[in-house]
N, CA, C and O atoms as a GROMACS GRO file, in nm:
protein
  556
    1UNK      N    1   4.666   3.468  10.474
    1UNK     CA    2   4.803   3.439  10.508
    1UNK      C    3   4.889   3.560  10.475
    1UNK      O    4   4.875   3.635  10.378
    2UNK      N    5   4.996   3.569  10.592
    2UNK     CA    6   5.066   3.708  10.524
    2UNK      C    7   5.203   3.655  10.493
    2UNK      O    8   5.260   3.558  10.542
    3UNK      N    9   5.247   3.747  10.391
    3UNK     CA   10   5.397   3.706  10.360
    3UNK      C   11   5.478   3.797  10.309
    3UNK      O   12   5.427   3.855  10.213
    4UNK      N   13   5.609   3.841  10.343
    4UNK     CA   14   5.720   3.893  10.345
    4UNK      C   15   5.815   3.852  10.242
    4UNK      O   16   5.853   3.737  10.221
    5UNK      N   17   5.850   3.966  10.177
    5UNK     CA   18   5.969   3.972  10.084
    5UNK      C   19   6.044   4.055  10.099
    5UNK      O   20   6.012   4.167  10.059
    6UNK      N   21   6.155   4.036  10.153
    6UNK     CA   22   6.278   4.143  10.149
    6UNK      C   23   6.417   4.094  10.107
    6UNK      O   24   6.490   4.010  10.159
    7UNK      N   25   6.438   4.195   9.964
    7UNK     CA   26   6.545   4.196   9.939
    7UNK      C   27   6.653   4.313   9.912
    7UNK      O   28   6.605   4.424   9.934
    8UNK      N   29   6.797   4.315   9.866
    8UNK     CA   30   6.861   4.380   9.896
    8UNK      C   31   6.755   4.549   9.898
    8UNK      O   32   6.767   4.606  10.006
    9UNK      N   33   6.672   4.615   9.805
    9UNK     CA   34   6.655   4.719   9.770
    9UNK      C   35   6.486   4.723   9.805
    9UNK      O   36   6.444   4.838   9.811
   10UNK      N   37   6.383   4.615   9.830
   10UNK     CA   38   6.263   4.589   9.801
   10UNK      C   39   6.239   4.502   9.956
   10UNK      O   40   6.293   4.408  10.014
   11UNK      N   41   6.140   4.582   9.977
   11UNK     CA   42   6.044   4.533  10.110
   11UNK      C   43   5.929   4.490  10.072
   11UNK      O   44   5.880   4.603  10.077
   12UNK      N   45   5.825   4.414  10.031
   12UNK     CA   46   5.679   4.357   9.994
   12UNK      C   47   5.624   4.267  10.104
   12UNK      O   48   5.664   4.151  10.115
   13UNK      N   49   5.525   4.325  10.191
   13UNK     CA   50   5.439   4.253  10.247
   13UNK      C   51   5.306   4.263  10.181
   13UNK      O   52   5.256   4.358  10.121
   14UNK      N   53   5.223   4.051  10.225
   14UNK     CA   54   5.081   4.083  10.128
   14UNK      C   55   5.012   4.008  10.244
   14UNK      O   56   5.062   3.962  10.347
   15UNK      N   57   4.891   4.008  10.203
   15UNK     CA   58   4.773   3.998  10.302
   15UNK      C   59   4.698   3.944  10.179
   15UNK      O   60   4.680   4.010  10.077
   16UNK      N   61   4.638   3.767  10.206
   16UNK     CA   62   4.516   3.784  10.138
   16UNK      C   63   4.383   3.765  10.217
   16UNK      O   64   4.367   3.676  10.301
   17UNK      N   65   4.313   3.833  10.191
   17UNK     CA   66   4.190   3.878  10.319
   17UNK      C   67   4.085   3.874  10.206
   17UNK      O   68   4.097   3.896  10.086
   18UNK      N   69   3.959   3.831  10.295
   18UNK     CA   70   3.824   3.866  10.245
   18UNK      C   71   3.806   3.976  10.295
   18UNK      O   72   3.832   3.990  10.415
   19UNK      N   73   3.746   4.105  10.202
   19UNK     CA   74   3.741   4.237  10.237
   19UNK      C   75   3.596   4.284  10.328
   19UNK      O   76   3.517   4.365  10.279
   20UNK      N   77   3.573   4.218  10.475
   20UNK     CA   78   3.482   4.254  10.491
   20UNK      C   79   3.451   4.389  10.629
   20UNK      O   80   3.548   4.433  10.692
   21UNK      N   81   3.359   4.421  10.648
   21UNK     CA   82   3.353   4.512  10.737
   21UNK      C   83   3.474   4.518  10.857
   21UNK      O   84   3.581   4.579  10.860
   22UNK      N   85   3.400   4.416  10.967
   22UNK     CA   86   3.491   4.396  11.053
   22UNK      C   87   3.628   4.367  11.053
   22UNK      O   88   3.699   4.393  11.150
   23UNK      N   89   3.686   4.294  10.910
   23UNK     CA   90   3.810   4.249  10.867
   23UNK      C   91   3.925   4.414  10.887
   23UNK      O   92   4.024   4.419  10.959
   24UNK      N   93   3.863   4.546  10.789
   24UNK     CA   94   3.909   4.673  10.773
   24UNK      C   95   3.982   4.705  10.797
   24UNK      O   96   4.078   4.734  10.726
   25UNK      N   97   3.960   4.721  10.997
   25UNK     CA   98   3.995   4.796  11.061
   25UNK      C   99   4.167   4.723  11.074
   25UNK      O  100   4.275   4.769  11.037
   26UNK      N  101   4.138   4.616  11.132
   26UNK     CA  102   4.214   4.569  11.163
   26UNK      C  103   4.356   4.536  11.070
   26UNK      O  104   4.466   4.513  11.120
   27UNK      N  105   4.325   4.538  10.912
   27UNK     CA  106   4.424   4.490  10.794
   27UNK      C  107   4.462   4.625  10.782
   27UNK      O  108   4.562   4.646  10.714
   28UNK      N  109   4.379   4.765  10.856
   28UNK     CA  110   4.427   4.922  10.842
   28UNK      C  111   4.548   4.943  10.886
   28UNK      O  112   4.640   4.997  10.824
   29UNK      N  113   4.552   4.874  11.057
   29UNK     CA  114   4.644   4.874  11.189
   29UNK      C  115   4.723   4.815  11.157
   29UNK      O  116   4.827   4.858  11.206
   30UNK      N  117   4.750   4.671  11.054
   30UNK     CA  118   4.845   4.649  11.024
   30UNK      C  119   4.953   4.704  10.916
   30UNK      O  120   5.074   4.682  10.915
   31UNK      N  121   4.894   4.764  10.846
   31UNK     CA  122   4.914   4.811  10.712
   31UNK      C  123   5.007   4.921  10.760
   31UNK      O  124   5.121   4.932  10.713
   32UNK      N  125   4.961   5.004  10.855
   32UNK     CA  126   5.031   5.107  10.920
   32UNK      C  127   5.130   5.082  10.992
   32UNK      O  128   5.203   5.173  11.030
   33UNK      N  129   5.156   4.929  11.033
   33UNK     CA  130   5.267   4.882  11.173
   33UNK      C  131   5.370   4.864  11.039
   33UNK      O  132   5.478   4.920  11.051
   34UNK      N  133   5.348   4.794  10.921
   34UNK     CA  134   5.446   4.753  10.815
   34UNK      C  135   5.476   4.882  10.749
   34UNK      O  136   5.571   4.888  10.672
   35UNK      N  137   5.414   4.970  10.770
   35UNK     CA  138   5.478   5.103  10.670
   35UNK      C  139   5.574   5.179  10.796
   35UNK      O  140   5.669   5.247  10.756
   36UNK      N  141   5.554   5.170  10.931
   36UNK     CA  142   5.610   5.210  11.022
   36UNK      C  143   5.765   5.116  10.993
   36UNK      O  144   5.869   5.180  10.977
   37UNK      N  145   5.765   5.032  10.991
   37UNK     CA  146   5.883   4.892  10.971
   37UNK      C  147   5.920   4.968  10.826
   37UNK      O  148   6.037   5.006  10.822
   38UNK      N  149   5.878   4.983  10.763
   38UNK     CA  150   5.960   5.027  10.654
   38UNK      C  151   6.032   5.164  10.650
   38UNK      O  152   6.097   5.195  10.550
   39UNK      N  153   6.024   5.236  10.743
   39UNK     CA  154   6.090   5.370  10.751
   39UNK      C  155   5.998   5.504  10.707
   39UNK      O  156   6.040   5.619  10.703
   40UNK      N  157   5.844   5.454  10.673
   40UNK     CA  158   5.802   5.589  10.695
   40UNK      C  159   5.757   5.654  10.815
   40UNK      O  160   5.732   5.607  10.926
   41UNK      N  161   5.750   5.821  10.751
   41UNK     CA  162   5.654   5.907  10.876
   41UNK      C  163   5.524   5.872  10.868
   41UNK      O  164   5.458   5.804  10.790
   42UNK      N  165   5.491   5.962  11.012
   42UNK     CA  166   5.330   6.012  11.055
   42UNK      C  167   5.295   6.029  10.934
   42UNK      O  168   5.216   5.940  10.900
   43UNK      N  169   5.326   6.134  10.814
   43UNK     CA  170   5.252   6.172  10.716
   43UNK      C  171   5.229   6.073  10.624
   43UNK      O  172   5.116   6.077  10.574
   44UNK      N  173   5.305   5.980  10.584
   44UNK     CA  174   5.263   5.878  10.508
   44UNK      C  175   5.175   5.743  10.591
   44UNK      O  176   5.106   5.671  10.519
   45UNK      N  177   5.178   5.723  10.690
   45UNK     CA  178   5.140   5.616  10.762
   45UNK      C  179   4.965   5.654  10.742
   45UNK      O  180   4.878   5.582  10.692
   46UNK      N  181   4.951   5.795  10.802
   46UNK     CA  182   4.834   5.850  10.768
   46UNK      C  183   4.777   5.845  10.621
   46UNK      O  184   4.663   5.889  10.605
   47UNK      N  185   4.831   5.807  10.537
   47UNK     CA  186   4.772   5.826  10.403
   47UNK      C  187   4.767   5.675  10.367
   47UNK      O  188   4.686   5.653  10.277
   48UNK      N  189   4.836   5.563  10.415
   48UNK     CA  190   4.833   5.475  10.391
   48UNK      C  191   4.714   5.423  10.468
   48UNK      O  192   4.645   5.346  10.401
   49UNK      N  193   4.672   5.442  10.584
   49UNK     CA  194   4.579   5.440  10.678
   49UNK      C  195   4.415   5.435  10.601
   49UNK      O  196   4.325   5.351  10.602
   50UNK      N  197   4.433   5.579  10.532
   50UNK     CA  198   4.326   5.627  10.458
   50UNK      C  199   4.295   5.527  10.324
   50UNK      O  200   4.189   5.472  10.294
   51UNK      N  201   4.440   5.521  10.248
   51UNK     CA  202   4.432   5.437  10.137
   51UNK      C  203   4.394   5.294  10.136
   51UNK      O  204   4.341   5.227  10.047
   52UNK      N  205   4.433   5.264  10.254
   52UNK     CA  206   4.404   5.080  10.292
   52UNK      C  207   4.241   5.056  10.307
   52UNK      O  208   4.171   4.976  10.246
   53UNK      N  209   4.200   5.160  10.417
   53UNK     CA  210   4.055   5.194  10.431
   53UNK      C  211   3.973   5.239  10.319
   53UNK      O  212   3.856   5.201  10.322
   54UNK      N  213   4.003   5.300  10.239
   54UNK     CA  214   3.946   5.343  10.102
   54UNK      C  215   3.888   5.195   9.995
   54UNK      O  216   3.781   5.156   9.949
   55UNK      N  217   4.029   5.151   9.993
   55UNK     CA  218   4.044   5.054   9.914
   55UNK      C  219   3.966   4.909   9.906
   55UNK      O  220   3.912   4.856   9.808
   56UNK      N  221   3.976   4.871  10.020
   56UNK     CA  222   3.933   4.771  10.103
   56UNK      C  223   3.774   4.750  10.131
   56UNK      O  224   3.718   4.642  10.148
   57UNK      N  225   3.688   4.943  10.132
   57UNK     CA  226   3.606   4.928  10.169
   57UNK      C  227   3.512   4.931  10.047
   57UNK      O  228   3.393   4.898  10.051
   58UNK      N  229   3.578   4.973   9.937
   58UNK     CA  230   3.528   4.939   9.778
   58UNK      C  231   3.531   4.790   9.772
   58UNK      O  232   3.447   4.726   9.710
   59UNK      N  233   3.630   4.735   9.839
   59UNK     CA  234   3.583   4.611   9.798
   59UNK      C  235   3.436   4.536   9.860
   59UNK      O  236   3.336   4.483   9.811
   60UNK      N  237   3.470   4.554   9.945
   60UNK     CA  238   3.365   4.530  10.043
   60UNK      C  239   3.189   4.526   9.960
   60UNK      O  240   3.096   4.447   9.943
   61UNK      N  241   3.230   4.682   9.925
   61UNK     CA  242   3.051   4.702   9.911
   61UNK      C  243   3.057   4.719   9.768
   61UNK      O  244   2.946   4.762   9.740
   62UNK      N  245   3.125   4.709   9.657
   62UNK     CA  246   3.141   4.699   9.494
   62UNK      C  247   3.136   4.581   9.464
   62UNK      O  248   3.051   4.558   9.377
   63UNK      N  249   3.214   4.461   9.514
   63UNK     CA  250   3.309   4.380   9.395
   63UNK      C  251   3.213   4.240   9.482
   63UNK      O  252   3.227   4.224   9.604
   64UNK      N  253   3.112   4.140   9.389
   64UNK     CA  254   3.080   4.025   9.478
   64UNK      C  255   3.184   3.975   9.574
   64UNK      O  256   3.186   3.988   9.696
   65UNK      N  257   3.301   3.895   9.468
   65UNK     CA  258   3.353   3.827   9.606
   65UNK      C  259   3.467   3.893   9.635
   65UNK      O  260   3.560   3.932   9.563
   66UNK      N  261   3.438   3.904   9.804
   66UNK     CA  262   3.503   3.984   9.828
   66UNK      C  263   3.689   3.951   9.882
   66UNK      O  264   3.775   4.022   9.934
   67UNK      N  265   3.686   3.842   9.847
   67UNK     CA  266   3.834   3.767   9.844
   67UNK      C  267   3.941   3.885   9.780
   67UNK      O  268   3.903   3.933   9.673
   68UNK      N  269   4.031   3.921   9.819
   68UNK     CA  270   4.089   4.010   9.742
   68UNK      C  271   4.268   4.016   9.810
   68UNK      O  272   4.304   3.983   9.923
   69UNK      N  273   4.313   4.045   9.749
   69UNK     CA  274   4.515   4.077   9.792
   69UNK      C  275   4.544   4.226   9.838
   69UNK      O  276   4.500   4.310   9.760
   70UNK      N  277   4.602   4.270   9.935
   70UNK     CA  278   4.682   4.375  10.035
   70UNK      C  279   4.793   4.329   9.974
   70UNK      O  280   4.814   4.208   9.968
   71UNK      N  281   4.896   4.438   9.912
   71UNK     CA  282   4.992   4.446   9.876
   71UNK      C  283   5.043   4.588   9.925
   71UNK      O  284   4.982   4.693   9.904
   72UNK      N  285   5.187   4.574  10.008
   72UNK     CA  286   5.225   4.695  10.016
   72UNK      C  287   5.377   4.688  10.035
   72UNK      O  288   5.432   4.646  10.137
   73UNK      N  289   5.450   4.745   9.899
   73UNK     CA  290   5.575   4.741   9.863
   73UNK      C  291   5.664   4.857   9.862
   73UNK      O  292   5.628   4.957   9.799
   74UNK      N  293   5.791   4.856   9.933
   74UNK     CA  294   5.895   4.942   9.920
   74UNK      C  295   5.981   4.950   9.836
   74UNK      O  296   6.056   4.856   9.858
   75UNK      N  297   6.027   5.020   9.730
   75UNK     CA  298   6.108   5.056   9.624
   75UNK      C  299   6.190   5.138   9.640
   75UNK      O  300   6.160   5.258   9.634
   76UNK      N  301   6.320   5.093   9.664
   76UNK     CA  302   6.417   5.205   9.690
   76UNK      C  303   6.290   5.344   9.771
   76UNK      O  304   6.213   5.335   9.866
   77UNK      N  305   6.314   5.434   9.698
   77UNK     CA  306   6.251   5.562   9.801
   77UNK      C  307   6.081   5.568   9.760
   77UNK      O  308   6.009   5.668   9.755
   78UNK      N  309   6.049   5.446   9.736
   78UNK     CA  310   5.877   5.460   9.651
   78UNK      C  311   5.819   5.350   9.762
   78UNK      O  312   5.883   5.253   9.801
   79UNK      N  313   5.717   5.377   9.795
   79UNK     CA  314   5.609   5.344   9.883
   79UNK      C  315   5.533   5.284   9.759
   79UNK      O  316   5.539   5.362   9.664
   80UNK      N  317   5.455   5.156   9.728
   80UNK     CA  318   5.345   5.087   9.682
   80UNK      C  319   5.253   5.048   9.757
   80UNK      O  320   5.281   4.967   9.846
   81UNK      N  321   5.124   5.093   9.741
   81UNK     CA  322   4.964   5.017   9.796
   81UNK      C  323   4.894   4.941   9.694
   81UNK      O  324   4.839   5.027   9.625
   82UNK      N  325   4.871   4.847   9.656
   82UNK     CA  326   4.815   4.766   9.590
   82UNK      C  327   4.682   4.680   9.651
   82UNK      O  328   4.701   4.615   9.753
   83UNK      N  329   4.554   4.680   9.590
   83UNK     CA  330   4.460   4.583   9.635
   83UNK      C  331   4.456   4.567   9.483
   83UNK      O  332   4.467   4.642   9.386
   84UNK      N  333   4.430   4.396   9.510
   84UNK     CA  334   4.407   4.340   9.380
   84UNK      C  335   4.245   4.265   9.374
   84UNK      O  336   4.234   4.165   9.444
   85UNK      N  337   4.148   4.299   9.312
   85UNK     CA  338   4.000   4.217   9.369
   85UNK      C  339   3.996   4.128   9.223
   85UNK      O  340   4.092   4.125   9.147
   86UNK      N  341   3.876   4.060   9.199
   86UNK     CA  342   3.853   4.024   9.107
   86UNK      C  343   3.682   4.023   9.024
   86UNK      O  344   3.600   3.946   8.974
   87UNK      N  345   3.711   4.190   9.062
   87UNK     CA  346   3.581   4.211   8.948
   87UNK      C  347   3.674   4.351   8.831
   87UNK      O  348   3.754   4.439   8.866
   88UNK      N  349   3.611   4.313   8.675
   88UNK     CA  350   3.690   4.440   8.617
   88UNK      C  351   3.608   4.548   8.620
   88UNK      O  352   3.631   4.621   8.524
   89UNK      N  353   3.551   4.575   8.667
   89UNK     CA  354   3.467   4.705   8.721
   89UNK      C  355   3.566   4.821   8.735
   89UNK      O  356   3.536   4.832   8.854
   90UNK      N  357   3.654   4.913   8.719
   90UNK     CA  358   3.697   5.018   8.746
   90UNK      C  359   3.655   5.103   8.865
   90UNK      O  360   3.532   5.113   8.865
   91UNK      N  361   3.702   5.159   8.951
   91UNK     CA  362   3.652   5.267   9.037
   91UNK      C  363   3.627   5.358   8.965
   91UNK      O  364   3.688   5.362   8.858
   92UNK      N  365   3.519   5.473   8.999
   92UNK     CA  366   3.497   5.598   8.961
   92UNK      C  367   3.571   5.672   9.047
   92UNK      O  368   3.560   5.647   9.167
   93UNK      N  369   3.670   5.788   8.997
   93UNK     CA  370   3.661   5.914   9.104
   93UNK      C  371   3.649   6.042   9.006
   93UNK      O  372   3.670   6.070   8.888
   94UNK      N  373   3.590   6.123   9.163
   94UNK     CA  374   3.521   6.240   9.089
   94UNK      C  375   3.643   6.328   9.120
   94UNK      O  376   3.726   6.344   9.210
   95UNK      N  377   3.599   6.394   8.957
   95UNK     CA  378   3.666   6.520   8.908
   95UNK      C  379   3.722   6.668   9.010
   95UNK      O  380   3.823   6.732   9.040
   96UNK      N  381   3.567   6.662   9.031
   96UNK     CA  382   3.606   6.847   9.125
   96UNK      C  383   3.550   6.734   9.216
   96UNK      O  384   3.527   6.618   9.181
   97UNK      N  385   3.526   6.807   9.386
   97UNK     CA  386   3.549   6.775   9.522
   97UNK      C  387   3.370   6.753   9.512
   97UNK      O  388   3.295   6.838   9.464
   98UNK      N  389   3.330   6.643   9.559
   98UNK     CA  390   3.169   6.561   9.634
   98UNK      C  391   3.148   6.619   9.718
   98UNK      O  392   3.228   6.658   9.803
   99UNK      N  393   3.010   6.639   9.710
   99UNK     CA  394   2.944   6.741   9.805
   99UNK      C  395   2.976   6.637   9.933
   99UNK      O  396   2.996   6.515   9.931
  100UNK      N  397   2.972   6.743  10.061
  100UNK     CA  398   2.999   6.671  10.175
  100UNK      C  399   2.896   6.561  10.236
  100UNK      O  400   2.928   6.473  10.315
  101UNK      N  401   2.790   6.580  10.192
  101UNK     CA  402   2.663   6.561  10.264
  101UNK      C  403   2.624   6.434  10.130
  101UNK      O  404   2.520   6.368  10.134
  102UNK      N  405   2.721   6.420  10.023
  102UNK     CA  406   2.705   6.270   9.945
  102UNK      C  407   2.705   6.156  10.008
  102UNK      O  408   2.786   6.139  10.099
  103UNK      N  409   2.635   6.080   9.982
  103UNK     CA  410   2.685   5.950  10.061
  103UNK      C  411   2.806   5.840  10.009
  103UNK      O  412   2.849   5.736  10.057
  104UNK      N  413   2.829   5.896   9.920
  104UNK     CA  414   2.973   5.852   9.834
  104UNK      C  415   3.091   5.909   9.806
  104UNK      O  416   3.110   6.023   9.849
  105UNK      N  417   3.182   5.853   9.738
  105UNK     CA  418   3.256   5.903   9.624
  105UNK      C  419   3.359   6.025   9.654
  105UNK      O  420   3.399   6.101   9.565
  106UNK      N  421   3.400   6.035   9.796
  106UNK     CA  422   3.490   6.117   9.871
  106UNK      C  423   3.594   6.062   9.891
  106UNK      O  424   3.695   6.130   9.871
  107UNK      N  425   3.608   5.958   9.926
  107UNK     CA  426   3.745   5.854   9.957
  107UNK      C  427   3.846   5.845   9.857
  107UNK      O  428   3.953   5.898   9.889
  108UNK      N  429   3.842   5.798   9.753
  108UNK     CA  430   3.899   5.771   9.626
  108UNK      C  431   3.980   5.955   9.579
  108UNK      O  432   4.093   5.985   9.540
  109UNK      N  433   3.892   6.015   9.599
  109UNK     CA  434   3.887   6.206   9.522
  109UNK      C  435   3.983   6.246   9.650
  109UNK      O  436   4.102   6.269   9.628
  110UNK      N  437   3.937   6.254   9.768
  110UNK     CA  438   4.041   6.284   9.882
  110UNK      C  439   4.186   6.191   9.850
  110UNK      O  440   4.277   6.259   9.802
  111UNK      N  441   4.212   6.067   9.868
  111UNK     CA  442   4.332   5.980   9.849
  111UNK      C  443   4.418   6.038   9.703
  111UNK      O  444   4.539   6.061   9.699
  112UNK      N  445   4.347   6.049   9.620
  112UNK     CA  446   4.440   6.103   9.485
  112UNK      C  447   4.467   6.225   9.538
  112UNK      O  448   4.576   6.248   9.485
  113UNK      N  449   4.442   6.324   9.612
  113UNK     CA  450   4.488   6.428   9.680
  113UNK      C  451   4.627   6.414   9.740
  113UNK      O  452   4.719   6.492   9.712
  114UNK      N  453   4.636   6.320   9.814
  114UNK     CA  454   4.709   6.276   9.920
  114UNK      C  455   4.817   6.203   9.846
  114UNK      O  456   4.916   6.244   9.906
  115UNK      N  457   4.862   6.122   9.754
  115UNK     CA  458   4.959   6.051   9.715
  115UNK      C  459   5.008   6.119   9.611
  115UNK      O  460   4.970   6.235   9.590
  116UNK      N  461   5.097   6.058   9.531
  116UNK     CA  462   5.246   6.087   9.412
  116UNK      C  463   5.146   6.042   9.281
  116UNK      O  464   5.153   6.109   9.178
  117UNK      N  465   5.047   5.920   9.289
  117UNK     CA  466   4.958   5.851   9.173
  117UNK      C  467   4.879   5.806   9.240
  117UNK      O  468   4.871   5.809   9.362
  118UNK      N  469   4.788   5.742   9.139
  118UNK     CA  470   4.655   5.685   9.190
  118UNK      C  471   4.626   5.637   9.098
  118UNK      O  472   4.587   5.715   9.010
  119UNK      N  473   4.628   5.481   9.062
  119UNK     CA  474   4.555   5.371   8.937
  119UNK      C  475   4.501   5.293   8.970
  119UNK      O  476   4.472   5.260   9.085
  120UNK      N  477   4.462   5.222   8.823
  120UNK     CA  478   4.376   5.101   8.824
  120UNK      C  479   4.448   5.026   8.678
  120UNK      O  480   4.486   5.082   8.575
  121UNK      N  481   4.449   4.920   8.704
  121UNK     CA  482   4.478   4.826   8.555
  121UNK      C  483   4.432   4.701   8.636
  121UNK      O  484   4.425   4.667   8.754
  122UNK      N  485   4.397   4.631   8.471
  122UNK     CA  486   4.315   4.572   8.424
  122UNK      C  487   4.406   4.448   8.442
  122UNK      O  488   4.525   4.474   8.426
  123UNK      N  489   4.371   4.296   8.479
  123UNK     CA  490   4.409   4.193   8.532
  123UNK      C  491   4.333   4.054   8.450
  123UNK      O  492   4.226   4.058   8.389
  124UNK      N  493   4.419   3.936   8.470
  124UNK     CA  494   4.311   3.852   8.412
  124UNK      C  495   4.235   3.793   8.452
  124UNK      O  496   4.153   3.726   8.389
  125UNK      N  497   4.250   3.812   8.610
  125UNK     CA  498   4.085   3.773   8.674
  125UNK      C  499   4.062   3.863   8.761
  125UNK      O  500   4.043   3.839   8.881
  126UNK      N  501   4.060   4.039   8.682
  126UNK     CA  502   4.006   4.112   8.764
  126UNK      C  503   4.086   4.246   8.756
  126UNK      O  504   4.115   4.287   8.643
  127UNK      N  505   4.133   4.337   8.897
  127UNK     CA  506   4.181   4.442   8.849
  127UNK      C  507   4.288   4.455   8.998
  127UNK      O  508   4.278   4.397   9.106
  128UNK      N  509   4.407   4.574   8.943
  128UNK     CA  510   4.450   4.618   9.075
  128UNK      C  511   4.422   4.772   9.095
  128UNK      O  512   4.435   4.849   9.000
  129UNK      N  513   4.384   4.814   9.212
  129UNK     CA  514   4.373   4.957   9.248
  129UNK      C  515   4.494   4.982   9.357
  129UNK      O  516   4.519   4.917   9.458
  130UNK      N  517   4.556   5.086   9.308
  130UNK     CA  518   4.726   5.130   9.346
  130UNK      C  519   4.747   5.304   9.396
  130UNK      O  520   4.712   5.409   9.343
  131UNK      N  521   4.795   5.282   9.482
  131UNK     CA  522   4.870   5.427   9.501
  131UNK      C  523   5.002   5.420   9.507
  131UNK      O  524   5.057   5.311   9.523
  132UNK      N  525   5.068   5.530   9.495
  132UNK     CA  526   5.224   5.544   9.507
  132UNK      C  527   5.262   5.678   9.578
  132UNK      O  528   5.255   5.790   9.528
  133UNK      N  529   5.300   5.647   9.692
  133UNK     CA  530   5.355   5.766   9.791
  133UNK      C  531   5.529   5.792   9.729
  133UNK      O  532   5.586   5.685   9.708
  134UNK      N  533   5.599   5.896   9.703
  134UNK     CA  534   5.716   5.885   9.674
  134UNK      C  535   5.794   5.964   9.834
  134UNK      O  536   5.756   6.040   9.922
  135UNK      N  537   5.885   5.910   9.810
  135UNK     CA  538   5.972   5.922   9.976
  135UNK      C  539   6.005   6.093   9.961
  135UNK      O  540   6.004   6.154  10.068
  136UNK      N  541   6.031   6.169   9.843
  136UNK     CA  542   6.084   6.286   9.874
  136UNK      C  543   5.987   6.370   9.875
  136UNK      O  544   6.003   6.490   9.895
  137UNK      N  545   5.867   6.309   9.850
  137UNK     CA  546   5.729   6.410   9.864
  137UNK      C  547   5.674   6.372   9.964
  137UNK      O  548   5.651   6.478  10.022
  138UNK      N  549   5.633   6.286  10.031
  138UNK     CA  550   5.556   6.231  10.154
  138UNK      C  551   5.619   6.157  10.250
  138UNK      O  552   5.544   6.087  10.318
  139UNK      N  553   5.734   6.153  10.276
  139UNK     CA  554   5.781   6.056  10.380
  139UNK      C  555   5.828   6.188  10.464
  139UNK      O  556   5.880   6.175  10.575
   0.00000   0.00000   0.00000
């Protein structure tokens, strides 16, 4: 089910989706139509694109169930991506840049490239993984 919050200063749309293959693409395209509605550019839409896909697809192939929350909130000039799953497993990302030819562990290391932050905290049935685009650096 999706649902909308807008108030005077704060835009929040959420999605709760089972994170599965075929599901992806499609919660990507939207993710990008609501960041378009919120007043960003090409350059952030693209990173949100990446981040939704990143995120989503850890869930997928990490976390058993793959039931999980799309959160993506506007703050005055701050962009929020939020997936919330429910395993406390932490993501790994690597330090210096994954060989190309890894079959992992590029997504996460590329995306902290690309945004303002990049977290994880700890939940009580589980965890959220977050980025934060800021409007005077990426929009």
């Amino acid at each position: 089910m999706d649902a909308v919050c807008i108030t005077a200063d704060q835009h929040t749309v959420v999605w709760n989706l089972a994170a599965r293959p075929q599901v992806i693409r499609r919660r990507r395209d939207t993710a990008s139509a609501a960041v378009v509605e919120l007043g960003a550019g090409e350059p952030v839409v693209q990173v949100v694109r990446l981040g939704v896909s990143e995120l989503l697809t850890n869930v997928a192939r990490h976390v058993e169930d793959p039931n999980c929350r799309l959160e993506i909130s506007k703050v005055g000039p701050v962009l929020y991506v939020q997936v919330s799953d429910r395993s406390f497993e932490f993501p790994r990302i690597a330090r210096v840049a994954p060989g190309w030819d890894t079959e992992g562990g590029r997504g996460l290391w590329l995306l902290r490239s690309q945004v303002s932050a990049l977290g994880c905290t700890r939940t009580a049935v589980g965890k959220n993984v977050w980025f934060r685009c800021d409007r005077a650096a990426r929009w």
